[in-house]
N, C-alpha and C positions, 0 to 999 in steps of 0.2 A: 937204709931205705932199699938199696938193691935185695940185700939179703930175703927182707919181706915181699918183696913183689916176685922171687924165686920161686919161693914157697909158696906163694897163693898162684901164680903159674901151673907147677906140678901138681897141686891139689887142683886145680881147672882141667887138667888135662887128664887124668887120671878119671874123676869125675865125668869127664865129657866120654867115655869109654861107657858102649850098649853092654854091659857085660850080664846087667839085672833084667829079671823077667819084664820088669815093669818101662825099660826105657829101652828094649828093643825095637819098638816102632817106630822111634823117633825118626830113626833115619841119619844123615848127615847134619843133622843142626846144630845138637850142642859141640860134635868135633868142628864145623866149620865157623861157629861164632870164636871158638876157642884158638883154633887160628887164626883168626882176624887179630881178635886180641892182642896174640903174641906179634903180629908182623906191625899192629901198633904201635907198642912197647919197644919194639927191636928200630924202628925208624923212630922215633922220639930219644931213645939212645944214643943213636949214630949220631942225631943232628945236636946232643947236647941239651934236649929240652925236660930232661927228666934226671 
């Protein structure tokens, strides 16, 4: 289960990177949904709930 939730992490984050012409606009949102994400995950860990 950790394994797969790695992997769909670095593809989020990778992903969430303006690197394409077409998602230069966005701005901060898909990195800043993508770190919510993560600091979800990482406290649902810590407390043993995942």
């Amino acid at each position: 289960m950790g394994t797969i939730i790695l992997i769909i992490l670095v593809l989020a984050l990778i992903g969430a990177l303006p690197a394409w012409p077409h998602s230069r606009s966005w701005g901060y949102a898909p990195s800043g949904v993508t770190g919510l994400v993560v600091v979800i995950l990482l406290i649902m860990l810590l407390t043993g709930r995942l």
